[in-house]
N, C-alpha and C positions, 0 to 999 in steps of 0.2 A: 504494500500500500504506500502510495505518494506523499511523502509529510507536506502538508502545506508551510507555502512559506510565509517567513514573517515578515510584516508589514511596517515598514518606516517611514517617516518623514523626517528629512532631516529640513529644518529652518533654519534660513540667516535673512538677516536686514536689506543687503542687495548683493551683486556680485560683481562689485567695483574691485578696483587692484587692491590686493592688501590679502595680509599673510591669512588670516582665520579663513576669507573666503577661496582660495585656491586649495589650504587643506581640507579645507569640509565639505567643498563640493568635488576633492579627487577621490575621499573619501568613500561617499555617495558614489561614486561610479565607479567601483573596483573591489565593493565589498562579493561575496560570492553571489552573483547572479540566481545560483542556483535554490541558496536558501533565503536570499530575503527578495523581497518585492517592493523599491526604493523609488520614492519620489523627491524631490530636492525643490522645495518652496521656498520665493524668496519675494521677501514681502516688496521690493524696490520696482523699479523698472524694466525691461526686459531694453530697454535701448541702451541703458547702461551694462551692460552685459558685458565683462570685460573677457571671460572666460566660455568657451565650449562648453557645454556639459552634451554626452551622447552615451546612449544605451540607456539612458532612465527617464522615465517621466520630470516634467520639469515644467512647477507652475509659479505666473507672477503674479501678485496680486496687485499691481503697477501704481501703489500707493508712496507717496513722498517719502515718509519716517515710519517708523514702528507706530505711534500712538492713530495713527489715521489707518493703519489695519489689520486691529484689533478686532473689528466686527467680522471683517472677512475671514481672517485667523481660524475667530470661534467656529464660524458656518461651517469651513471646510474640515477641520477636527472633527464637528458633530454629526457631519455628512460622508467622510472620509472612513472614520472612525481606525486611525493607526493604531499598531500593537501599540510600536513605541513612537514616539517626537522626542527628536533631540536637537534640540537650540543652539545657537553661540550668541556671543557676543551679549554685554550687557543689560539695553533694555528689551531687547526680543528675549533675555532669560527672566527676566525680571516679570512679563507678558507672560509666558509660558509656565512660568513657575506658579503665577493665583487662578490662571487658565486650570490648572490641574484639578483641582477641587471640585470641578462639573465634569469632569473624564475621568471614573476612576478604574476604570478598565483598560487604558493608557498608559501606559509608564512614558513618566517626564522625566526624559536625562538633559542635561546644561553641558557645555563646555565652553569651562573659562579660560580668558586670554592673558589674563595678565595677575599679577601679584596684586590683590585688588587694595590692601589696605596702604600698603605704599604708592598706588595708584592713588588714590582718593585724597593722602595727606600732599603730594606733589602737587594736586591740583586742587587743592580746597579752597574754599572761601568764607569768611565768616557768616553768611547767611546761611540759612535754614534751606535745606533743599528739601521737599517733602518726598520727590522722586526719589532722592537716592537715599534717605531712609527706607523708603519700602522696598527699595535694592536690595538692600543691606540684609531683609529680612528671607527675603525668599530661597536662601538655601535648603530651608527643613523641606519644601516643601515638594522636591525632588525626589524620585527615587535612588538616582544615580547621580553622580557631578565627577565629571573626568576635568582631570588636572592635568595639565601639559608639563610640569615639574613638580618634585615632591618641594623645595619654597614654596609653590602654591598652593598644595595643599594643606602644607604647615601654616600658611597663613590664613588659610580659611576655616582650619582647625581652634587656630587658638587666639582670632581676628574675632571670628563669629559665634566660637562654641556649638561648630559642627562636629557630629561624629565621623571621624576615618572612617569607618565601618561604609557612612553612607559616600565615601569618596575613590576612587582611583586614578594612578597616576598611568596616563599615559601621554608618551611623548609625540612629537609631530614625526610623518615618515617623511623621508625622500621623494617626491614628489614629480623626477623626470629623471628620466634617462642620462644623466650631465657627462660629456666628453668630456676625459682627465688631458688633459694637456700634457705638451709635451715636455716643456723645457724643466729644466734646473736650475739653470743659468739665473741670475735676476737682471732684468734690465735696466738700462741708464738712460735718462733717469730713472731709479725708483720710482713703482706705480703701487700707489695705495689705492683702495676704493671704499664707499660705505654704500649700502643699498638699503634705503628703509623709511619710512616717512619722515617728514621734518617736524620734527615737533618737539617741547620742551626734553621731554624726558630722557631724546635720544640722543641729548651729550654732544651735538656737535659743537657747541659752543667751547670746550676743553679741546675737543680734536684739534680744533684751529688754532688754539692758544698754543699747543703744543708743536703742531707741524710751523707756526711762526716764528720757532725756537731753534728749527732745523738750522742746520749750518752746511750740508750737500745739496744735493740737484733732486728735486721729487719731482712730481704731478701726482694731484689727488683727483679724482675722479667720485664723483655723488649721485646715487640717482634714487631717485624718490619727488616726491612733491609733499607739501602739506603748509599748515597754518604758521610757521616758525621760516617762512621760505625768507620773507623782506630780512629778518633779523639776523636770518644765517648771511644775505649776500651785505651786509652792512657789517657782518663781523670779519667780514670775506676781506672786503675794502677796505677794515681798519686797519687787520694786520698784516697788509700791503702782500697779499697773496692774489691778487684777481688772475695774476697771470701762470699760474700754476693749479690752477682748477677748472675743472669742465663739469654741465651739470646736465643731468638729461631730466627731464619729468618724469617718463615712462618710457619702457623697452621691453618687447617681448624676447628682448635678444641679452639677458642677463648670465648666463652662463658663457660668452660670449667675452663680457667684459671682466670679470669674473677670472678667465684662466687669462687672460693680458695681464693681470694686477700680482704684484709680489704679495701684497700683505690687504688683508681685510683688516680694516680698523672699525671696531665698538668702542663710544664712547657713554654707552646708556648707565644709568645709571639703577634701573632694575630691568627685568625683562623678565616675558612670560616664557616664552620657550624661542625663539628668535632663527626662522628655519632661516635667514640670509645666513647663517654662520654652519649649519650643515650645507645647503648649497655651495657657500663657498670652498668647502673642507672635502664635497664630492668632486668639483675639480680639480682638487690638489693646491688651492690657496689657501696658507695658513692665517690664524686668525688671529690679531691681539687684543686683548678685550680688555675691560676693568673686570674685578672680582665684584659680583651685583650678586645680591638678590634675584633669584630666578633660573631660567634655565641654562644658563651660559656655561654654570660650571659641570654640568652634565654633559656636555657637550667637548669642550675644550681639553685636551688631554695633555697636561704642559710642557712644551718639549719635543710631543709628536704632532701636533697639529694644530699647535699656536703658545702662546703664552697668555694669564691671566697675570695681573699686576695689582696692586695694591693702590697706587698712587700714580700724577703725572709724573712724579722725578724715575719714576722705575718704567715707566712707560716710554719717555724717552730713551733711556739706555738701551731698551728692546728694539728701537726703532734703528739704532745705532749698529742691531746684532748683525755678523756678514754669515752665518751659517747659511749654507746651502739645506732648502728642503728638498727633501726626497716625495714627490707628488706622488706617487701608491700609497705610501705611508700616512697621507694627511689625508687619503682618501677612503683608506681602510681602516679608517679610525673611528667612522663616522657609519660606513656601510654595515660593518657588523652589527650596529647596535641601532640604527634609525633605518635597515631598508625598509622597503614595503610592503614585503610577504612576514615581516614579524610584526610592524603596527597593524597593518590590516588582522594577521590573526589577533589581535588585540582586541581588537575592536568586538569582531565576530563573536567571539568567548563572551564578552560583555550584555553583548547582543541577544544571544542565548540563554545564555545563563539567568538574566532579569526577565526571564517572561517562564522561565519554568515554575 
């Protein structure tokens, strides 16, 4: 007799460029066809589409933000009626998590993005947010909640006075096929790159203070876009680097730039699970990071396939370092432990296992 398969949706907010939505919808399209039956709703635009999705159902509900489709959300849950829903990103968890309480034949899984209580204090403000109060609250109300780093789980452990029990940690996988480059050699100038959105948290403001300190020949290379963009090219022109950096907004061609670059530079100061630094560790560019909060040091193996530092004075020294990397080495560092046939069984088991 044929087991019937189980029934998913997985939701996210849109599928604009950015790290959550290319895992969660490659996700969605590679779990085993054979046992689940996966739809991929995404409450945004379908013009904004930055990514393929193909072999799964895939509905928009072509509404501006999360709070404007919350009607439509409910209908298709009620009408749909999935085993499980599993969410990202903030307020579509937040949505989904008091959603549960009229589905309880549903299992509501979350998965969260980032270290949410040093997220919140980085960007606080003295006013009363009644939203992210109620944020704040909807953990219990999950079945599951997958963590992209055991930091975040810790933090949502003894942030919120959640149980481990009701959490697991699972990492982001690999998410393409990345060409290991060929060379050893590093080139001259020195090519650093950062790839990630521009915005407070992610440090580029220390990068630049620090590469303004250099005393060789670089070029940095930046691609990403976001709300921190005026500030970065204003700190670009203070510290009289304009002409030693190039910036792209968006590139579907990042593995590309990626094996041209000697060194990946992290300047964040917490992260949730950060796949530009496995990306760049699948084509054999080593990564120097700060030691944060999050998933970096899961990641980072010091030695074989980057170095984490403590401070800028130790950050520059590393920048200084002339070791040749071995590109297999910086790339099977990463593969072992983040391919795709071991997060996807991850996933699966999880899958399974909450609906028994």
């Amino acid at each position: 007799m044929k087991t019937r398969k189980i029934n998913i949706t997985f939701a996210l907010p849109n599928l604009l460029p950015g790290g959550a939505e290319r895992v969660f919808s490659y996700i969605a399209q590679n779990i085993d066809p054979e046992k689940f039956e996966v739809t991929l709703l995404i409450v945004g635009y379908s013009k904004d589409a930055s990514y393929d999705v193909k072999d799964i159902k895939l509905v928009f509900l072509e509404k501006a933000r999360v709070l404007d489709g919350v009607t439509s959300l409910f209908k298709y849950v009620r009408k749909n009626k999935p085993d499980i829903l599993v969410s990202a990103v903030g307020h579509l968890n937040t949505v989904t998590a008091y959603m549960s309480v009229f589905f309880p034949k549903t299992k509501f899984i979350s998965r969260e993005v980032t270290v949410l209580s040093l997220d919140t204090d980085f960007f606080k403000t003295k006013e009363f947010n009644p939203l992210s109060f109620i944020g704040n609250k909807r953990f219990n109300r999950f079945d599951k909640i997958i963590c992209q780093s055991q930091d975040m789980l810790d933090d949502i452990k003894d942030s919120y006075n959640i149980s481990a029990e009701k959490m697991i940690v699972i990492n982001n996988p690999i998410t393409d096929s990345f060409k290991l480059k060929e060379q050893k050699t590093k080139n001259n100038p020195i090519q650093y790159i950062t790839v990630g959105r521009l915005s407070k948290e992610k440090g580029y403001e220390r990068i630049l203070k620090i590469l303004s300190k250099l005393d060789f020949p670089f070029h940095y290379t930046i691609i990403g876009n976001g709300s921190e963009k005026d500030t970065i090219f204003s700190l670009i022109e203070q510290f009289g680097l304009t002409d030693k950096i190039t910036h792209i907004n968006f590139t579907k061609e990042v593995s590309k730039y990626l094996a041209k670059s000697d060194f990946f530079l992290q300047g964040s100061y917490f992260e949730g699970f950060p796949n530009c630094l496995i990306e760049s560790c699948s084509v054999g560019t080593p990564v120097l990071a700060f030691n944060v909060p999050g998933g970096t040091k899961e990641i980072i193996e010091d030695g074989i396939n980057g170095y984490m530092v403590e401070n800028e004075e130790d950050y520059i020294e590393k920048l200084k370092d002339t070791r040749q990397w071995n590109p297999i080495d910086v790339r099977e560092s990463v593969n072992k432990k983040f391919n795709k046939d071991v997060i996807l069984q991850q996933y699966e088991d999880l899958f399974i296992n909450i609906i028994k």
